[in-house]
mmCIF file as Biopython writes it, N, C-alpha, C and O atoms, coordinates in Angstrom:
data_model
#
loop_
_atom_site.group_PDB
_atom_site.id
_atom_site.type_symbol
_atom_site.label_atom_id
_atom_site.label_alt_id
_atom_site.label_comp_id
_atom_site.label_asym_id
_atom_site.label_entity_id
_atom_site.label_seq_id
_atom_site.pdbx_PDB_ins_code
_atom_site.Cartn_x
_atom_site.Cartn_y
_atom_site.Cartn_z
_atom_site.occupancy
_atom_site.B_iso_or_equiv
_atom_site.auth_seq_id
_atom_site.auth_asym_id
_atom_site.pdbx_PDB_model_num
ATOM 1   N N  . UNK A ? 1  ? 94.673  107.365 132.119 1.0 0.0 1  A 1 
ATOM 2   C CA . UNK A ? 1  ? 94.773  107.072 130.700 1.0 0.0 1  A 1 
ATOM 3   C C  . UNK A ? 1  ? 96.203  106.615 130.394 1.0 0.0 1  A 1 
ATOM 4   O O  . UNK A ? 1  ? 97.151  107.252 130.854 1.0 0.0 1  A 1 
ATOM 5   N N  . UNK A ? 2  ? 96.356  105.720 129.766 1.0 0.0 2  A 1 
ATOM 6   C CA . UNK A ? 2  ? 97.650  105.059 129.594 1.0 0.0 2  A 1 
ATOM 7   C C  . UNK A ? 2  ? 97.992  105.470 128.384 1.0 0.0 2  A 1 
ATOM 8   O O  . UNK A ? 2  ? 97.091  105.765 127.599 1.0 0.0 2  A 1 
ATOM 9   N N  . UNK A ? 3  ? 99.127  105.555 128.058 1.0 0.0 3  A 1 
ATOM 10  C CA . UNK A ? 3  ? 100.357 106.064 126.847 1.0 0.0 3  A 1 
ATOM 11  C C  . UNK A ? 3  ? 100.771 104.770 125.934 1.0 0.0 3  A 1 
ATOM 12  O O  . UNK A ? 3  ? 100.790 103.610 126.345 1.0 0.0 3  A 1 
ATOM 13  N N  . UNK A ? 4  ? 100.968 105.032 125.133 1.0 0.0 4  A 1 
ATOM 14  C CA . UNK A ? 4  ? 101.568 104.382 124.053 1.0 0.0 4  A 1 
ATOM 15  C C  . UNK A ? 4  ? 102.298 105.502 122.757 1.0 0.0 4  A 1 
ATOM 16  O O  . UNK A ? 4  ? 101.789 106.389 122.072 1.0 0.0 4  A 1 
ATOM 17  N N  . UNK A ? 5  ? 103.432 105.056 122.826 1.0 0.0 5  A 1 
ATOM 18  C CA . UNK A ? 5  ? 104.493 105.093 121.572 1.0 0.0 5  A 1 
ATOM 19  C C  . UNK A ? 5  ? 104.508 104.597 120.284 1.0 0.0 5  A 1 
ATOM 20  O O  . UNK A ? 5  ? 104.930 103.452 120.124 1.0 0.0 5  A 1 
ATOM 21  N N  . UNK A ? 6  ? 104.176 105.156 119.458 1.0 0.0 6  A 1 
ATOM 22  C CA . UNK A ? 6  ? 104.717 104.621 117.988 1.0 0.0 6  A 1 
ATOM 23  C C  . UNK A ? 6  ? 105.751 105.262 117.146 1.0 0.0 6  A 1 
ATOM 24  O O  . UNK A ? 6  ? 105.999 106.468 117.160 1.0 0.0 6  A 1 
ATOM 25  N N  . UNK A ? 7  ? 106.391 104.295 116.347 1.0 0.0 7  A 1 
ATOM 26  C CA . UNK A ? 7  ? 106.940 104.733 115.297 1.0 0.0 7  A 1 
ATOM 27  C C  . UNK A ? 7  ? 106.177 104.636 113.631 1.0 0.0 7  A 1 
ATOM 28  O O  . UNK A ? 7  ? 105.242 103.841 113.729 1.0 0.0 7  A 1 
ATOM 29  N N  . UNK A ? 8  ? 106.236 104.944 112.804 1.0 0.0 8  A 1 
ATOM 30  C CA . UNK A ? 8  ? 105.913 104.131 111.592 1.0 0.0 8  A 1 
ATOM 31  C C  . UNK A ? 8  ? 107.284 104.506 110.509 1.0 0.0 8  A 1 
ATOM 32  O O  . UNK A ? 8  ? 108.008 105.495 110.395 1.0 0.0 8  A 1 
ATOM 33  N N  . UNK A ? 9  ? 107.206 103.058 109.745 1.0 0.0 9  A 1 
ATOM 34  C CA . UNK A ? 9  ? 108.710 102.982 108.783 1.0 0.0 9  A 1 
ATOM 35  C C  . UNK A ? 9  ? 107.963 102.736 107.789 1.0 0.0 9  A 1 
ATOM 36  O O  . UNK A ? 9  ? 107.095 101.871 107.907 1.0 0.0 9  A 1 
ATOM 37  N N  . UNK A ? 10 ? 108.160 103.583 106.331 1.0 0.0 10 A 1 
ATOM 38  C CA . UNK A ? 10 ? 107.752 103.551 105.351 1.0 0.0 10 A 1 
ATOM 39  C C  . UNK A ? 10 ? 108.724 102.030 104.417 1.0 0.0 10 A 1 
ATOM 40  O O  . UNK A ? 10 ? 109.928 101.787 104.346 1.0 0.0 10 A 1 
ATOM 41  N N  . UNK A ? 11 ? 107.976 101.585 104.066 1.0 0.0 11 A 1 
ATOM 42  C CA . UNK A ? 11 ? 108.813 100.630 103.038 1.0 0.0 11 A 1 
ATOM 43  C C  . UNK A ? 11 ? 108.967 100.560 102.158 1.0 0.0 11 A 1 
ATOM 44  O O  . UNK A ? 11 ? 107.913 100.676 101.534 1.0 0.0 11 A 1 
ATOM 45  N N  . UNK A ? 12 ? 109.996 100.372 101.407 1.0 0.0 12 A 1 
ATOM 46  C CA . UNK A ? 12 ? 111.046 100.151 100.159 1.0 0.0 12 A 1 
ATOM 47  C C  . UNK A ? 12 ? 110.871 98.714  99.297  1.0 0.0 12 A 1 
ATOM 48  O O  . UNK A ? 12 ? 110.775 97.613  99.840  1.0 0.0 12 A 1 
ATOM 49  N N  . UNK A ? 13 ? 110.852 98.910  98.075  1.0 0.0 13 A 1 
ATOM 50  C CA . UNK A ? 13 ? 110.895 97.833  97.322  1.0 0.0 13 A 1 
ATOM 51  C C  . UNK A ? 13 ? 112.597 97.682  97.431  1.0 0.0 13 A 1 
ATOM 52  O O  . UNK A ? 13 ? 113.352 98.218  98.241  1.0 0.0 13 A 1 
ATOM 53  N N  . UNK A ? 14 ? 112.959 96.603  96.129  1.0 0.0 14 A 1 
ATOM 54  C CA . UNK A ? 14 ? 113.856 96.446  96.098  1.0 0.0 14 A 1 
ATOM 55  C C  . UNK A ? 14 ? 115.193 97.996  95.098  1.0 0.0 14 A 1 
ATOM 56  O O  . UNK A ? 14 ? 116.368 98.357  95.020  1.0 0.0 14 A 1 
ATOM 57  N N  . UNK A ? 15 ? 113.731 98.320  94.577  1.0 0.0 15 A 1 
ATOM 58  C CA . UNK A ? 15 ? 115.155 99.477  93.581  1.0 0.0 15 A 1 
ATOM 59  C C  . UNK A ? 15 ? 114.912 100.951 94.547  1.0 0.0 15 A 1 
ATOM 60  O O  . UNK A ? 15 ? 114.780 101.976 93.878  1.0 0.0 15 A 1 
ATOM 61  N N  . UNK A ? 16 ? 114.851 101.088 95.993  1.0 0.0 16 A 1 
ATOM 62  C CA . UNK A ? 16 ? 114.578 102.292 96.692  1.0 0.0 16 A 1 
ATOM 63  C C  . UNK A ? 16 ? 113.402 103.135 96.871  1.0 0.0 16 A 1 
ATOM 64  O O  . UNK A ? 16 ? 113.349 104.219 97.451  1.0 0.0 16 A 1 
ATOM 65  N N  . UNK A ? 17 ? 112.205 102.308 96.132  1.0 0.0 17 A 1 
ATOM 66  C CA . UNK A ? 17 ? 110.966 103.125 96.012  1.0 0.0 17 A 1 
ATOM 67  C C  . UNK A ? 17 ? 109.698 102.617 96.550  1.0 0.0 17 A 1 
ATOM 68  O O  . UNK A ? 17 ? 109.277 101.560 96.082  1.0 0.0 17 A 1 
ATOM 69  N N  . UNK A ? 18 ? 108.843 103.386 97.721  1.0 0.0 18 A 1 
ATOM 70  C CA . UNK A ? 18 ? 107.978 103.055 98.162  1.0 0.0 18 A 1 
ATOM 71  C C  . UNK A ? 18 ? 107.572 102.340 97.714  1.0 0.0 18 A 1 
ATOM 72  O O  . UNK A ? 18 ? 107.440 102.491 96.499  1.0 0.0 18 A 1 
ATOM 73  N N  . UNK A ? 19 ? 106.967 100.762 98.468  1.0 0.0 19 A 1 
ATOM 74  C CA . UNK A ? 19 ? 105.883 99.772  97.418  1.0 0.0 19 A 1 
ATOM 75  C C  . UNK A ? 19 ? 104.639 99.810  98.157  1.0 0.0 19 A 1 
ATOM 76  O O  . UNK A ? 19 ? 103.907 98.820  98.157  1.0 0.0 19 A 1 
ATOM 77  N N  . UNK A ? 20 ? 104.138 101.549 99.195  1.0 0.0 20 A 1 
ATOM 78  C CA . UNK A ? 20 ? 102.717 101.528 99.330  1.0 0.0 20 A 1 
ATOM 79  C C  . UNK A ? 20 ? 102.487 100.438 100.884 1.0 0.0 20 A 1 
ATOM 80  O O  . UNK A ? 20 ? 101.450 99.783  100.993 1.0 0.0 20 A 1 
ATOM 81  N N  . UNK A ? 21 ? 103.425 100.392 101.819 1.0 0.0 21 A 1 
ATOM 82  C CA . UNK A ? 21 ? 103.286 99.360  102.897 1.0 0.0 21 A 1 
ATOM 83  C C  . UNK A ? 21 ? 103.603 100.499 103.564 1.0 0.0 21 A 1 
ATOM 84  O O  . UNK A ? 21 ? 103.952 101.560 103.047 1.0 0.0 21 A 1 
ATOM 85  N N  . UNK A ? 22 ? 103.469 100.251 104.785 1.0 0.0 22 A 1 
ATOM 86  C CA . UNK A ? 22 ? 104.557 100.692 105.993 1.0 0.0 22 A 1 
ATOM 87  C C  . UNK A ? 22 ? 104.327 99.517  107.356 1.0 0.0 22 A 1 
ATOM 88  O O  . UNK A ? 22 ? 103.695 98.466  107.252 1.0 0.0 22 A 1 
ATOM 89  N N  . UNK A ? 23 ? 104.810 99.869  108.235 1.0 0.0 23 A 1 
ATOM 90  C CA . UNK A ? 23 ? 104.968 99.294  109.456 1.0 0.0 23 A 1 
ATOM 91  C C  . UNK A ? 23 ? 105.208 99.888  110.684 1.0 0.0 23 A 1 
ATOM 92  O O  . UNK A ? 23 ? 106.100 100.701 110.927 1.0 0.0 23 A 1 
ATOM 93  N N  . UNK A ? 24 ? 104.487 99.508  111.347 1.0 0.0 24 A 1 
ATOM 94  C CA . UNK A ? 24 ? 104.072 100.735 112.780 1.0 0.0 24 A 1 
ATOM 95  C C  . UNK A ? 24 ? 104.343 99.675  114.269 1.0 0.0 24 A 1 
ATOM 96  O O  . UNK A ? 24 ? 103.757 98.665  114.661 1.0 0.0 24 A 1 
ATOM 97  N N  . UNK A ? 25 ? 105.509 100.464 114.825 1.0 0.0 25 A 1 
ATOM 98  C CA . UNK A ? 25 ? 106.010 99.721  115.766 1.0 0.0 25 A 1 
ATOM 99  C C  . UNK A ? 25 ? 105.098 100.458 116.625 1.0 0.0 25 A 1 
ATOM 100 O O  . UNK A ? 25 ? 104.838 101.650 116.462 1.0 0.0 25 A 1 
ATOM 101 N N  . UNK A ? 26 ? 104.587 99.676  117.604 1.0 0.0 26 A 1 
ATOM 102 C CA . UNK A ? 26 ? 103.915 100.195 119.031 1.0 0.0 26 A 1 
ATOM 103 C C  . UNK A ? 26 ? 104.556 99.719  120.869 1.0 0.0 26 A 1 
ATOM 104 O O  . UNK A ? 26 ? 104.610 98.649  121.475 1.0 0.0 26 A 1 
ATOM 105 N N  . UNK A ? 27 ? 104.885 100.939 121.169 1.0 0.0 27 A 1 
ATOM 106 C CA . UNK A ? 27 ? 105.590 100.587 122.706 1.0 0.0 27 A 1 
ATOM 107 C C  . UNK A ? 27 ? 104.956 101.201 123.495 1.0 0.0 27 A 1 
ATOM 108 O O  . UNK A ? 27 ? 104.293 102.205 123.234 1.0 0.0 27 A 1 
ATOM 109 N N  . UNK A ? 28 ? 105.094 100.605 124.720 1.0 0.0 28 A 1 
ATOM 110 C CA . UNK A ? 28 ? 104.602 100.967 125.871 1.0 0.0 28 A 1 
ATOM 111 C C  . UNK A ? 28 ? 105.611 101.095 126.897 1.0 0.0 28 A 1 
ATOM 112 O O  . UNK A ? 28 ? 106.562 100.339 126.700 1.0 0.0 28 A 1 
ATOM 113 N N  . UNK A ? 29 ? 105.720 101.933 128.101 1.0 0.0 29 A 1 
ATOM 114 C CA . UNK A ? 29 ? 106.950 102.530 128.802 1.0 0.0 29 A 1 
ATOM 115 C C  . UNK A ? 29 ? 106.569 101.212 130.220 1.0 0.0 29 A 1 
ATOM 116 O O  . UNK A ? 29 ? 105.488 101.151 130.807 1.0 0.0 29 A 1 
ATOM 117 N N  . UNK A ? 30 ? 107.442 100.547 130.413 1.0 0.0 30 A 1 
ATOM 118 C CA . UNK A ? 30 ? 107.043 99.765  131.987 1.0 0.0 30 A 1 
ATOM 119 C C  . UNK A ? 30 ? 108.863 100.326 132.714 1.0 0.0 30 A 1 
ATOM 120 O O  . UNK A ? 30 ? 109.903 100.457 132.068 1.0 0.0 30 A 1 
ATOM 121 N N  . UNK A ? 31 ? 108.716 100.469 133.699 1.0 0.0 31 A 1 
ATOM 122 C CA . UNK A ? 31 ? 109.548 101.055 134.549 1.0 0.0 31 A 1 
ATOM 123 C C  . UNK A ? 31 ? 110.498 101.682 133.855 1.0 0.0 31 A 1 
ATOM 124 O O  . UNK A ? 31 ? 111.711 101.518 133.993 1.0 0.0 31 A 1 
ATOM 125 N N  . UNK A ? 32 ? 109.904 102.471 133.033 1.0 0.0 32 A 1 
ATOM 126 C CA . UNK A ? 32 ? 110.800 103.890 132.222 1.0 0.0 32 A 1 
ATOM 127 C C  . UNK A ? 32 ? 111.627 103.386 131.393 1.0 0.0 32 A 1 
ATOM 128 O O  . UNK A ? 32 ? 112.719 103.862 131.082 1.0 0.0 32 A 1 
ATOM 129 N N  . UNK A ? 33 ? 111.030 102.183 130.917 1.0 0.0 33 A 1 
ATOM 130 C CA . UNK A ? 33 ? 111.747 101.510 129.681 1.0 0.0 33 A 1 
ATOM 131 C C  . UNK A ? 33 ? 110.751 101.361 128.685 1.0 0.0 33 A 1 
ATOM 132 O O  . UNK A ? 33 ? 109.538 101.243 128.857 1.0 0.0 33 A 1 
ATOM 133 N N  . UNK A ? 34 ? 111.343 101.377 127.703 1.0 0.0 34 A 1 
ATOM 134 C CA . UNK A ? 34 ? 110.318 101.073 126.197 1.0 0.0 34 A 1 
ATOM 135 C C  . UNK A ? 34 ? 109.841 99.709  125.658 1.0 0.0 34 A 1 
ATOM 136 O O  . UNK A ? 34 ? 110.653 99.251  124.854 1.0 0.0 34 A 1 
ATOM 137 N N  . UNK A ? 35 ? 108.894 99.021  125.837 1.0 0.0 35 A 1 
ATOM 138 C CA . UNK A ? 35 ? 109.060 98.101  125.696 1.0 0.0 35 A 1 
ATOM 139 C C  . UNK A ? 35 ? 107.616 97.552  124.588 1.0 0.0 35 A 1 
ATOM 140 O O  . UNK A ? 35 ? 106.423 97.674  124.866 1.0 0.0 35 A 1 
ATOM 141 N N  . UNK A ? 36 ? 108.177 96.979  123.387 1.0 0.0 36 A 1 
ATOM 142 C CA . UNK A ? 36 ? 107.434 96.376  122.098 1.0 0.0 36 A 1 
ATOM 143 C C  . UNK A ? 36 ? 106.104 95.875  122.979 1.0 0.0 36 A 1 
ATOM 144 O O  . UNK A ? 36 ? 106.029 95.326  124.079 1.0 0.0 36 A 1 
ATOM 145 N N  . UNK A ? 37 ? 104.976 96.346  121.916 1.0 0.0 37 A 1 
ATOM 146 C CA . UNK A ? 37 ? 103.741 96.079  122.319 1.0 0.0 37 A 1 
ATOM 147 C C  . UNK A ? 37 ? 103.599 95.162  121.187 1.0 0.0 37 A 1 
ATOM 148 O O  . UNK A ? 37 ? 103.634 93.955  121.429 1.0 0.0 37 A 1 
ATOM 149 N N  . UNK A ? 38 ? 103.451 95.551  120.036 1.0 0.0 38 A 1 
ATOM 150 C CA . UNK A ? 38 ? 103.411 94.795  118.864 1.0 0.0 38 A 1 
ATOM 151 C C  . UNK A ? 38 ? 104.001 95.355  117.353 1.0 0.0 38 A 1 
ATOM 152 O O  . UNK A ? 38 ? 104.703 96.362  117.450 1.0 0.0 38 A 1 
ATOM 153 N N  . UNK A ? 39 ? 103.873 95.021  116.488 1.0 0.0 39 A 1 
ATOM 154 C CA . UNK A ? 39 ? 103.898 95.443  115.569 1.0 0.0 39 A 1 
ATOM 155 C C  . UNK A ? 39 ? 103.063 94.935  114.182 1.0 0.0 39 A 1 
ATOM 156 O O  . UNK A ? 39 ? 102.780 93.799  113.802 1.0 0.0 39 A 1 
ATOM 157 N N  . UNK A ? 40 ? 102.701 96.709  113.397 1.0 0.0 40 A 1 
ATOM 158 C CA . UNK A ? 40 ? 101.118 95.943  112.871 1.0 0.0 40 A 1 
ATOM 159 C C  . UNK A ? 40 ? 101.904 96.374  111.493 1.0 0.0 40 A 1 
ATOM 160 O O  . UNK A ? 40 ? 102.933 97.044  111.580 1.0 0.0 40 A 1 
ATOM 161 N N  . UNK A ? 41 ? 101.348 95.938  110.132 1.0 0.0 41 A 1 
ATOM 162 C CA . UNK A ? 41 ? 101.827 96.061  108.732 1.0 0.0 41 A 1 
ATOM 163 C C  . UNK A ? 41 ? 100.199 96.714  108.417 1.0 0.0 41 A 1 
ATOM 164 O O  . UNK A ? 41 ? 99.027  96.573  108.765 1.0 0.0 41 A 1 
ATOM 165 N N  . UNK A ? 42 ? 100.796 97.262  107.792 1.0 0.0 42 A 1 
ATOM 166 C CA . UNK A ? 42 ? 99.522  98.553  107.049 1.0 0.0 42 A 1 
ATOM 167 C C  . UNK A ? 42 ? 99.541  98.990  105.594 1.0 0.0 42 A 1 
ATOM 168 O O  . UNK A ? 42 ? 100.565 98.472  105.151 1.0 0.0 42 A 1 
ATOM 169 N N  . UNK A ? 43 ? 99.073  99.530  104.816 1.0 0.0 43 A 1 
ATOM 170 C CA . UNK A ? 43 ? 98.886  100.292 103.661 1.0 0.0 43 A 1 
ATOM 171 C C  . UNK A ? 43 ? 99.504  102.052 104.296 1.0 0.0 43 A 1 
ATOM 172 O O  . UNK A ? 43 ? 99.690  102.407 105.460 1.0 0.0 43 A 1 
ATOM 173 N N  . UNK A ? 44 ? 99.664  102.737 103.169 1.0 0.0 44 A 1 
ATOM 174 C CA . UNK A ? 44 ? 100.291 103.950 103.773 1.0 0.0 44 A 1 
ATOM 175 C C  . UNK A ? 44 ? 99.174  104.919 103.622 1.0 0.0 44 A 1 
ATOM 176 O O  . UNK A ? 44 ? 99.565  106.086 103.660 1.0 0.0 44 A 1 
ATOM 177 N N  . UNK A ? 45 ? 97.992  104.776 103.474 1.0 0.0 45 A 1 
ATOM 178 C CA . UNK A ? 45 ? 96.992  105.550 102.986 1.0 0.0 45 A 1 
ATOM 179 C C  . UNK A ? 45 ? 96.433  105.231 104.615 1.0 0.0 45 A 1 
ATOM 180 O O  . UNK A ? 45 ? 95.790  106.054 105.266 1.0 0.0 45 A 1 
ATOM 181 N N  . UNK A ? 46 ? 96.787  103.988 105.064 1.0 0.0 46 A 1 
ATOM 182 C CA . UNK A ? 46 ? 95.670  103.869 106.418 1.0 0.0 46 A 1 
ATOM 183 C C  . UNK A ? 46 ? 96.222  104.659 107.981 1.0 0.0 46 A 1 
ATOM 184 O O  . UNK A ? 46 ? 97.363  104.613 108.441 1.0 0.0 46 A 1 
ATOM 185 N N  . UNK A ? 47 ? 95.123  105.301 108.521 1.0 0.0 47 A 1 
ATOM 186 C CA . UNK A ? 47 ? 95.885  105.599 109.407 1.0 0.0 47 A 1 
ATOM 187 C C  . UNK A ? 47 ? 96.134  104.973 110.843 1.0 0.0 47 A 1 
ATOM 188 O O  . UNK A ? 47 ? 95.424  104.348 111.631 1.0 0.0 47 A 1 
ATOM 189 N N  . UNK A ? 48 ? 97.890  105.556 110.843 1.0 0.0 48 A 1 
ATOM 190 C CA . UNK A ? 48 ? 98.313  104.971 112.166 1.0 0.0 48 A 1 
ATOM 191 C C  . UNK A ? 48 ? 97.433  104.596 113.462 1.0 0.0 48 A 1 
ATOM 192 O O  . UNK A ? 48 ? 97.295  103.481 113.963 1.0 0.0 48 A 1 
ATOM 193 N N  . UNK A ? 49 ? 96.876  105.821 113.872 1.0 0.0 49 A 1 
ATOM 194 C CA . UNK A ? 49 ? 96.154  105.507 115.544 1.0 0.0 49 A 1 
ATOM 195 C C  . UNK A ? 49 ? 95.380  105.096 115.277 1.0 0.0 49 A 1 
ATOM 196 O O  . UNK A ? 49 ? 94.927  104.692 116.348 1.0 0.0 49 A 1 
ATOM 197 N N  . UNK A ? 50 ? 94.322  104.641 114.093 1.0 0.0 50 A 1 
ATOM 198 C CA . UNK A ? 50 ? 92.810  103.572 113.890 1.0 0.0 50 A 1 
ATOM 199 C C  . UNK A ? 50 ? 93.499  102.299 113.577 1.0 0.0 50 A 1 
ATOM 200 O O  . UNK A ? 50 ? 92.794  101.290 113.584 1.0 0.0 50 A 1 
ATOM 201 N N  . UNK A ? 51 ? 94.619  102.189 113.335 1.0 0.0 51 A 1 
ATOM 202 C CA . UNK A ? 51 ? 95.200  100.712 113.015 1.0 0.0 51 A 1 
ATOM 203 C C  . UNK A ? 51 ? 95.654  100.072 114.789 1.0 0.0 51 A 1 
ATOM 204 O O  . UNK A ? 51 ? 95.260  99.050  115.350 1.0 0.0 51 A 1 
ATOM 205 N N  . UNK A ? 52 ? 96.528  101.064 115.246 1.0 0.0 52 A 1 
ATOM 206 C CA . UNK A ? 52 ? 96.485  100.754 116.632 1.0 0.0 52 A 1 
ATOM 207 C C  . UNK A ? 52 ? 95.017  100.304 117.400 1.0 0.0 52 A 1 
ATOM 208 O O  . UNK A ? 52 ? 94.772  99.186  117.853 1.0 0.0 52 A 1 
ATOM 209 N N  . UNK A ? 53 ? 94.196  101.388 117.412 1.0 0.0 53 A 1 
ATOM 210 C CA . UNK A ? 53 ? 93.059  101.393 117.883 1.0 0.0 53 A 1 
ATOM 211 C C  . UNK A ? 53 ? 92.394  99.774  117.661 1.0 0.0 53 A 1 
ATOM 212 O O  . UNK A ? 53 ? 91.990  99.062  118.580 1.0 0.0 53 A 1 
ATOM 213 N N  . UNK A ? 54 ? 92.402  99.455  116.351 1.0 0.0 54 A 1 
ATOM 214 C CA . UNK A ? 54 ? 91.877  97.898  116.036 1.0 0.0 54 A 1 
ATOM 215 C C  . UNK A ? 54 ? 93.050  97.018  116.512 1.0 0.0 54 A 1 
ATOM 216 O O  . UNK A ? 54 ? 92.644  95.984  117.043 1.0 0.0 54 A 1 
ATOM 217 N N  . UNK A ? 55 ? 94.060  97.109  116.481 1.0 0.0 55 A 1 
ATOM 218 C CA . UNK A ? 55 ? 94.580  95.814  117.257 1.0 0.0 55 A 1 
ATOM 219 C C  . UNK A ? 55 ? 94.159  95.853  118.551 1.0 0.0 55 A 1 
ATOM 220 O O  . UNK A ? 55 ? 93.876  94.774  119.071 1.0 0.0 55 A 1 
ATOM 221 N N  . UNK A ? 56 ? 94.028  97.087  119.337 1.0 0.0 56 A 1 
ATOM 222 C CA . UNK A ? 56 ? 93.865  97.054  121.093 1.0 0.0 56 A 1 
ATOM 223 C C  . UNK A ? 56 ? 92.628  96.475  120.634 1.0 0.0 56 A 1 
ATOM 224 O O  . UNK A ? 56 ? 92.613  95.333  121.094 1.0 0.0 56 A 1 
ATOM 225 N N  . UNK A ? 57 ? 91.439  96.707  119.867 1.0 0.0 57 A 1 
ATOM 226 C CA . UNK A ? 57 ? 90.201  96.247  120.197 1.0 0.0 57 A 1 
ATOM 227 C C  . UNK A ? 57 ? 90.384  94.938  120.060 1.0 0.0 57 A 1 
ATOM 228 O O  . UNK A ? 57 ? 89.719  94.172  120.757 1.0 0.0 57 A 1 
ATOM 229 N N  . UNK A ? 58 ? 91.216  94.506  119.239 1.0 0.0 58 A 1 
ATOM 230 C CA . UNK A ? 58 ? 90.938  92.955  118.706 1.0 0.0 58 A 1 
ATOM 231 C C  . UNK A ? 58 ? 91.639  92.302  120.000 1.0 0.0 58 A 1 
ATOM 232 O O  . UNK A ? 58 ? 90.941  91.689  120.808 1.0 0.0 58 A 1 
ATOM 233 N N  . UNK A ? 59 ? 92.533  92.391  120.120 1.0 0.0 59 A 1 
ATOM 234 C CA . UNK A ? 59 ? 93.206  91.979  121.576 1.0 0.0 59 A 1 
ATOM 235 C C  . UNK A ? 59 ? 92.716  92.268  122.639 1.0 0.0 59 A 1 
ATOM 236 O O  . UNK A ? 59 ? 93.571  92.055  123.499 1.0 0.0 59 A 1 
ATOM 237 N N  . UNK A ? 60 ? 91.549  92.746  123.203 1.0 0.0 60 A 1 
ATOM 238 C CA . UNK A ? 60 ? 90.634  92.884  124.497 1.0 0.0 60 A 1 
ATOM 239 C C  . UNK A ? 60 ? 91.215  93.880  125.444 1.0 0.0 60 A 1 
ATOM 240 O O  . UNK A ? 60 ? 91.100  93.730  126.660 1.0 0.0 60 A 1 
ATOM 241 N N  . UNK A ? 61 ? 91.989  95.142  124.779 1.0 0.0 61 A 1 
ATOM 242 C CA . UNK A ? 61 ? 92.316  96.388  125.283 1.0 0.0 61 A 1 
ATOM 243 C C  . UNK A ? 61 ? 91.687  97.492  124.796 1.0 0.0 61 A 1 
ATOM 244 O O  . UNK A ? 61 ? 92.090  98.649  124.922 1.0 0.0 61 A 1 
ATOM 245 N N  . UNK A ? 62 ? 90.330  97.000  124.031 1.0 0.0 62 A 1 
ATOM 246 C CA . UNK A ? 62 ? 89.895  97.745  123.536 1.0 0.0 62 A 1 
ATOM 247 C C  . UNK A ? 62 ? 88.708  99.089  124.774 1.0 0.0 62 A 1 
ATOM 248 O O  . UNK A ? 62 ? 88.180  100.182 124.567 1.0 0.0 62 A 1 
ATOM 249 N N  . UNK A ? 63 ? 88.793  98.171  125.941 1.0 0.0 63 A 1 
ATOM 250 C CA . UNK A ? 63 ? 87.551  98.960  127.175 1.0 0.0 63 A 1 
ATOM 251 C C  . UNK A ? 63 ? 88.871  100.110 127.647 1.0 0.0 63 A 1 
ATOM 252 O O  . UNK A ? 63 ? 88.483  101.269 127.792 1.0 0.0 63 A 1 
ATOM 253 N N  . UNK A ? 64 ? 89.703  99.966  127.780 1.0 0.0 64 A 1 
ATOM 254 C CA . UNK A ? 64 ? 91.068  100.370 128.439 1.0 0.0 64 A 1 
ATOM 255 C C  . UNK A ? 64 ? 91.041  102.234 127.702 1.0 0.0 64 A 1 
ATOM 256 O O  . UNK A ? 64 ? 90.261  102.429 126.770 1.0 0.0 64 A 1 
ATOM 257 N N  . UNK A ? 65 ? 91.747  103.201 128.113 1.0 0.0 65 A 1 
ATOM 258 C CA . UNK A ? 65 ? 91.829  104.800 126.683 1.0 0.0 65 A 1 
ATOM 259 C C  . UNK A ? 65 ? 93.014  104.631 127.096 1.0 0.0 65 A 1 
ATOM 260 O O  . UNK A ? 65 ? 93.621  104.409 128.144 1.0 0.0 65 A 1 
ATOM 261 N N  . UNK A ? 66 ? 93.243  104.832 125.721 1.0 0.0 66 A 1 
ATOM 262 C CA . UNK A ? 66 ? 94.605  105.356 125.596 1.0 0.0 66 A 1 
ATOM 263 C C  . UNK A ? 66 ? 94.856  106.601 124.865 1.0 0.0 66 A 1 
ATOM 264 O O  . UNK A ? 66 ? 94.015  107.346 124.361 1.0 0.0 66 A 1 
ATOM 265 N N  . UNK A ? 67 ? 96.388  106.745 124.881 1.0 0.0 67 A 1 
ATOM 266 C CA . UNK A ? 67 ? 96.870  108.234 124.028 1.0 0.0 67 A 1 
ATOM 267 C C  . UNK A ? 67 ? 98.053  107.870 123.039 1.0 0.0 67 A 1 
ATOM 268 O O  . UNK A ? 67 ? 99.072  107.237 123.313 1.0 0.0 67 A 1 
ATOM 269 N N  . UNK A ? 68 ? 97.761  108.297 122.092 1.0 0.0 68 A 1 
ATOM 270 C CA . UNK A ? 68 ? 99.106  107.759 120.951 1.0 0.0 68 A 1 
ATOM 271 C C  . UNK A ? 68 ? 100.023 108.879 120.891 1.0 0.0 68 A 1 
ATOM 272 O O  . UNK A ? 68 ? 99.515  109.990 120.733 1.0 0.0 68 A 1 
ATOM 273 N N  . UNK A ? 69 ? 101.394 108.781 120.997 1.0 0.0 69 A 1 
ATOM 274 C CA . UNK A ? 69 ? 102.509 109.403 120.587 1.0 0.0 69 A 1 
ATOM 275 C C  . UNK A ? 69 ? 103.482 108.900 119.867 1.0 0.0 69 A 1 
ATOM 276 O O  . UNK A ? 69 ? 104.143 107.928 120.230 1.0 0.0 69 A 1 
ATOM 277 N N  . UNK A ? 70 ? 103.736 109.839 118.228 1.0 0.0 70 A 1 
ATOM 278 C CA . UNK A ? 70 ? 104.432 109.122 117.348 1.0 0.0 70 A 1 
ATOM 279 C C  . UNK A ? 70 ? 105.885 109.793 117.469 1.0 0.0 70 A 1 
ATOM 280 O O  . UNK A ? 70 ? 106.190 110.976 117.319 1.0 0.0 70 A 1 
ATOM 281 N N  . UNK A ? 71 ? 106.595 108.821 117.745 1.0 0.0 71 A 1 
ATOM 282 C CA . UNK A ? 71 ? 107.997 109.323 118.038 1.0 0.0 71 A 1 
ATOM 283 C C  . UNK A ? 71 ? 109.244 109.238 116.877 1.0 0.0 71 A 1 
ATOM 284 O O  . UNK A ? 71 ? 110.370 109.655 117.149 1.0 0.0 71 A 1 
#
């Protein structure tokens, strides 16, 4: 079962206040380095690992399991 890393960053309008987005960096480790898988833009109500989950499906990593860790 292969690993994957996320972060998620809540986002800011312009006067300091959530405008209801975030953004969820996804990495994967190749020779013990971190390295950008993608990055997906979301609503903050949606959740992280089913948003991952649909990009791997949409991108044909969807037969593949994985494990999410939010770092």
């Amino acid at each position: 079962m292969k690993k994957l890393y996320y972060t998620v960053e809540k986002e800011l309008d312009g006067s300091e206040s959530l405008n209801g987005l975030k953004t969820i960096s996804v990495y994967e480790m190749i020779d013990n380095e971190p390295k950008m898988l993608t990055i997906i833009d979301a609503v903050l109500e949606d959740n992280s690992e089913e948003k991952i989950q649909e990009y791997l499906d949409d991108n044909g990593m969807g037969d593949d399991k994985f494990t999410f860790k939010l770092l």
